[in-house]
N, C-alpha and C positions, 0 to 999 in steps of 0.2 A: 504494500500500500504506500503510495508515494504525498505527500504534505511537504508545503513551502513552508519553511519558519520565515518571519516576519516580525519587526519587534520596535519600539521606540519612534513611530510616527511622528510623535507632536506635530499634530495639525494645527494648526494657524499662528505658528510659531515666527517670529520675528527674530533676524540676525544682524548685527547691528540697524537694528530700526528699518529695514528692509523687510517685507512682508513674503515668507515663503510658499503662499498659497500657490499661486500658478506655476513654480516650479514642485510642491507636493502634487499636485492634480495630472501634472505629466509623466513624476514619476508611479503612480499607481497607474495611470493607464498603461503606463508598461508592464508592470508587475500583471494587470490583467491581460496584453496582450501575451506572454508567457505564459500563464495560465492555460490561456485557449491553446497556446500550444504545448503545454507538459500534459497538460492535465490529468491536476495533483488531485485526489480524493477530498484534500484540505489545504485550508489555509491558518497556519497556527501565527495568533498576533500577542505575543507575550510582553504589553503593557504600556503605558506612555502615549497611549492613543492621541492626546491629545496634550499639547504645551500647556493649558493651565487647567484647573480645576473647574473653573467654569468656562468652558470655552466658546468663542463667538459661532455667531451663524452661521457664518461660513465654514467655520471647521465642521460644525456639526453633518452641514449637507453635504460637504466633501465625503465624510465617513460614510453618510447614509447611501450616499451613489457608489462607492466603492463596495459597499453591500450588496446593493443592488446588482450591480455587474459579475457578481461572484457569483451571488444565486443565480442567477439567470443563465449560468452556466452550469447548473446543480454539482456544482464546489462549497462544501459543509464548512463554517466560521467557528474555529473557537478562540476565544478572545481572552484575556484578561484588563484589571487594571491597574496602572502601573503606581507610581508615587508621583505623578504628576497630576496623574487623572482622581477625579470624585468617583467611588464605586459606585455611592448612587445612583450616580450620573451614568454610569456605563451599563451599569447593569438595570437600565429601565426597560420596561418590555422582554426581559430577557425570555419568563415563561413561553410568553407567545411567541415570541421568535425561535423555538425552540422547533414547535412546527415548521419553519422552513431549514433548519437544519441550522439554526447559527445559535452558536452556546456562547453562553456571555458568564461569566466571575459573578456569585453574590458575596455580597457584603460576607466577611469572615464567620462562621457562627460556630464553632468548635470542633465541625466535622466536615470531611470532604468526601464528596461522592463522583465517582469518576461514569463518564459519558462511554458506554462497551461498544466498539465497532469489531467488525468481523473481514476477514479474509479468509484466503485458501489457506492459510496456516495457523489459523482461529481466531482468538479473539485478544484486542489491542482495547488495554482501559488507557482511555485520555483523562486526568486532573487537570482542573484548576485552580489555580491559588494564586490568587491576586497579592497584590506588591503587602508584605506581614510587618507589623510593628510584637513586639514585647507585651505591649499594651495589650493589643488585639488578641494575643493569647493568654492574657494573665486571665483577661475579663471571664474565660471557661475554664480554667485549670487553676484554679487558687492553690492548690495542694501543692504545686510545682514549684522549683526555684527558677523561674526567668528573670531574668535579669538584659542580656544580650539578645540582639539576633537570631543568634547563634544556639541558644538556649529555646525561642519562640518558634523556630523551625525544624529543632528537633523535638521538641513536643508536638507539634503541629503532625510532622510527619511519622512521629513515632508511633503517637494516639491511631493514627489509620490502619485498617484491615487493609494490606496489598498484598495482594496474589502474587507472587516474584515467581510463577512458574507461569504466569501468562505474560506479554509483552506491554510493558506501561512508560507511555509518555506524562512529561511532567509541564504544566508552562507553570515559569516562576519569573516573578521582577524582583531579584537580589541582585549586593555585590559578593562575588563571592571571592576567596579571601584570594589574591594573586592575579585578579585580573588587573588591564591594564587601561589605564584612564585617560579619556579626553577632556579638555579644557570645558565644553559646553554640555557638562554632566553635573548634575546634582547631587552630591553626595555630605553624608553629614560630616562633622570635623571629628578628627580624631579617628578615622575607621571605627566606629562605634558599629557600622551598617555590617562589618565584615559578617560571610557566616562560611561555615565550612564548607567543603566542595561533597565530604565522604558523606553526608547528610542524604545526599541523592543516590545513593549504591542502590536502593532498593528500582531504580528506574533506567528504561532501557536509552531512553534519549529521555534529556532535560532541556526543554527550550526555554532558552532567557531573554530573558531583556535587562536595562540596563545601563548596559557599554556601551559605547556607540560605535566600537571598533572590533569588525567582525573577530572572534578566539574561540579556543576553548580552553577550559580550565582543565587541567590533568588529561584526562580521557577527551577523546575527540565526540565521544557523545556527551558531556556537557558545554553547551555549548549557545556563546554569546553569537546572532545572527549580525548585531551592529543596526545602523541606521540607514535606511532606503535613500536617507542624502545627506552631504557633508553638512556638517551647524557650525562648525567654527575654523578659523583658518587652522589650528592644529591637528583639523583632518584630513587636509590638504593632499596627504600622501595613502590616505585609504583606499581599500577598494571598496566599494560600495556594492552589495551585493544581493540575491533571493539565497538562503541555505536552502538547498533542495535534500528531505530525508527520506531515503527510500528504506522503509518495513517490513523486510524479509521474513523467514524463519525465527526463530528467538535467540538472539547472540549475535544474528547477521544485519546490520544495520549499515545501509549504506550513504553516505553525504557528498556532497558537491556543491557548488555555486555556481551563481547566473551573472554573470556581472551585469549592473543595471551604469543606465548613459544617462544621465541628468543634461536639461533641457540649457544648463547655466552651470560652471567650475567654480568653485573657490579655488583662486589662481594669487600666489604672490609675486610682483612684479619689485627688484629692485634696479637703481641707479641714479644717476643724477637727474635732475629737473629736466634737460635738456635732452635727455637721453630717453627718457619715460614720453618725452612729447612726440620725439618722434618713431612714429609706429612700428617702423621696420625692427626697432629692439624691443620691441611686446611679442616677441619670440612667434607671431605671423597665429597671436591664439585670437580668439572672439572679442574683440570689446563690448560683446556684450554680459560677457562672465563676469562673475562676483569679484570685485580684484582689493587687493590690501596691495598700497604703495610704498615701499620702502625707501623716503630721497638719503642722496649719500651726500648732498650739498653741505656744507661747513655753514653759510646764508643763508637761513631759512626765506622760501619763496612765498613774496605777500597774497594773501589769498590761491594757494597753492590747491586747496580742495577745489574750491568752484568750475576754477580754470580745467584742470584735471579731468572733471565732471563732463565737459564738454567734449572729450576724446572716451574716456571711461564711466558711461553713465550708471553704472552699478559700482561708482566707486564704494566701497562699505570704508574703510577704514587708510588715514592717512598718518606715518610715522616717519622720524627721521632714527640713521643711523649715522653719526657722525660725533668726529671726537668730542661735543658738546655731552651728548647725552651715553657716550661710553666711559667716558672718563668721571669717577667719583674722586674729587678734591678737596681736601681737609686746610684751613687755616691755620698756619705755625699758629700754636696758642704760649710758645715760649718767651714769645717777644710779646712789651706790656703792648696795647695802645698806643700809650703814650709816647712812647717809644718814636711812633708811624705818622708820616706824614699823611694828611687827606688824600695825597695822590696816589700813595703807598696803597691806604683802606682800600680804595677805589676800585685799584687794579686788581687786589685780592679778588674781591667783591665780585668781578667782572670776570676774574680766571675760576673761580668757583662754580656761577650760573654756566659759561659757557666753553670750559674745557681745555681754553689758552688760553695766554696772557695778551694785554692789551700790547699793538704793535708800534711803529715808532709812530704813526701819525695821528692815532688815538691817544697815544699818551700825551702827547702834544698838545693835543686839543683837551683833554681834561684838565691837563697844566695849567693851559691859558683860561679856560674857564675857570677855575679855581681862584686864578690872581683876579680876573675882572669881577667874582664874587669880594673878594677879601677890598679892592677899591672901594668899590658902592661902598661899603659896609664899613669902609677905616672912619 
């Protein structure tokens, strides 16, 4: 039996203030045109559905069409929701949608009951367990020491009847402890989120969410899918992918990926002002892709974004790399003040904010300013 993992959408998510909707809506129609061509039994979406808890209209109808296109190909939905998303919220209508075959996470309530499909090799129980707090497990198991994560999901998974002589998928939204992180992931401080990988031993594939960078942890069947599209320049170098799990026998689980083409790159451009303006050194890629500008100018150039804008209109993000801002510089604190002349302060002043020292026609010129304050002023 063949299933796409799928996992961390955040739909109506914004990147640097950039609205990702019409690049989300392109990459699901790819995802569904794959579909029409693997066609997978399922579609497993392991959490994050959506970027905030309450999400706008348009993510909503985004998701509900992406529904809609899946069923209409009689391809079965099991969902969960992640730490981004409201269970509530996700799991509404879940009963009745259950009739068209799309299983949605309810809210946590002490017990999990897994959805039994069948093949020629019998029968595959699907779980789900939406994104688990401490909390969420203390509220049913008072008797237990939870404390951790780690603690909340081994009671969680411990507490359950599972057949480990039949074939069982898991979708989970954790971090589990060794995976590896991107910049536009939410995770608490401290790894307090970590939970063990061995937790899942009792399950054939564990689909997560989470990472937003396709892995897997220990065994290649557990295993982070990543994000349908890059969210922040630090993913610049991923691939962005569909995990495809094919459900053999019991033992024989086989994985691959799709690589999906996003309608728009996050692409880093560096060089100088002059260099970035003209095209031929944008390495011949789309000015219409997501670009982060790196100038290497020493000058910072006046109104550098807007200008930019006009060559790069999905500029998201404008920095300098130059010895201003590589260089950290500390003031002799050995010498009083008093010691220093005004011109002396100055220059410090000025070699601090901007990484060298003032040159001989600026010094010059703060000299002479200096004396024509000290005139006025005698």
């Amino acid at each position: 039996m063949k299933f796409f993992h799928l996992s961390d959408l955040h739909l109506g998510k914004r990147v640097n203030e950039f609205s990702m909707l019409d690049d989300q809506r392109h990459i699901l129609m790819e995802i569904v045109r794959h579909a029409k061509a693997e066609k997978p039994y399922a579609v497993l979406i392991s959490g994050d559905i959506y970027d905030k808890s309450v999400p706008s209209i348009e993510a909503v109808q985004l998701l509900d069409r992406f529904l809609v296109w899946l069923n209409e190909m009689d391809i079965a939905i099991f969902m969960i929701a992640g730490n981004h998303d409201s269970v509530e919220r996700v799991a509404f209508a879940s009963s009745l949608l259950q009739k068209s075959n799309v299983h949605i996470s309810q809210i946590y309530n002490g017990t999990m009951t897994p959805i039994s499909l069948r093949d020629d090799f019998g029968e595959i129980n699907v779980w789900l367990l939406p994104y688990l707090k401490p909390s969420s497990v203390r509220h049913y198991f008072h008797d237990n020491d939870i404390v951790t994560y780690s603690d909340a999901l081994a009671v969680a998974i411990g507490s359950t009847n599972i057949d480990t002589a039949s074939r069982n998928i898991i979708l989970a939204h954790q971090f589990i402890t060794g995976a590896i992180t991107s910049e536009s992931e939410e995770l608490s401080v401290g790894g307090s989120e970590n939970v063990d990988a061995s937790l899942f031993d009792p399950f054939d594939y564990v689909a997560l969410g989470h990472m937003h960078r396709p892995q897997h942890i220990g065994k290649e069947t557990i295993r982070y899918c990543g994000t349908p599209l890059k969210y922040s320049f630090s993913e610049i170098n991923h691939s962005k992918s569909i995990t495809v799990l094919e459900m053999n026998e019991k033992g024989n689980v086989q994985i691959s990926e799709i690589p999906l083409v996003p309608s728009r790159e996050l692409r880093e451009v560096r060089g100088s002002y002059a260099e970035i303006t003209e095209r031929k050194h944008y390495f011949g890629t789309n000015t219409d892709d997501y670009v982060h500008v790196i100038l290497t100018d020493e000058e910072g150039e006046p109104e550098a974004l807007m200008k930019l804008r006009t060559i790069y209109p999905n500029l998201m993000r404008l920095d300098y790399d130059n010895k201003r801002t590589q260089t950290s510089i500390s003031i002799d604190g050995a010498s009083s003040l008093d010691e220093k002349s005004p011109v002396e302060l100055f220059g410090e002043l000025y070699e601090l904010q901007n990484g060298q020292p003032l040159n001989s026609t600026q010094e010059k010129y703060v000299f002479d300013l200096f004396n024509d304050i000290w005139e006025v002023n005698a």
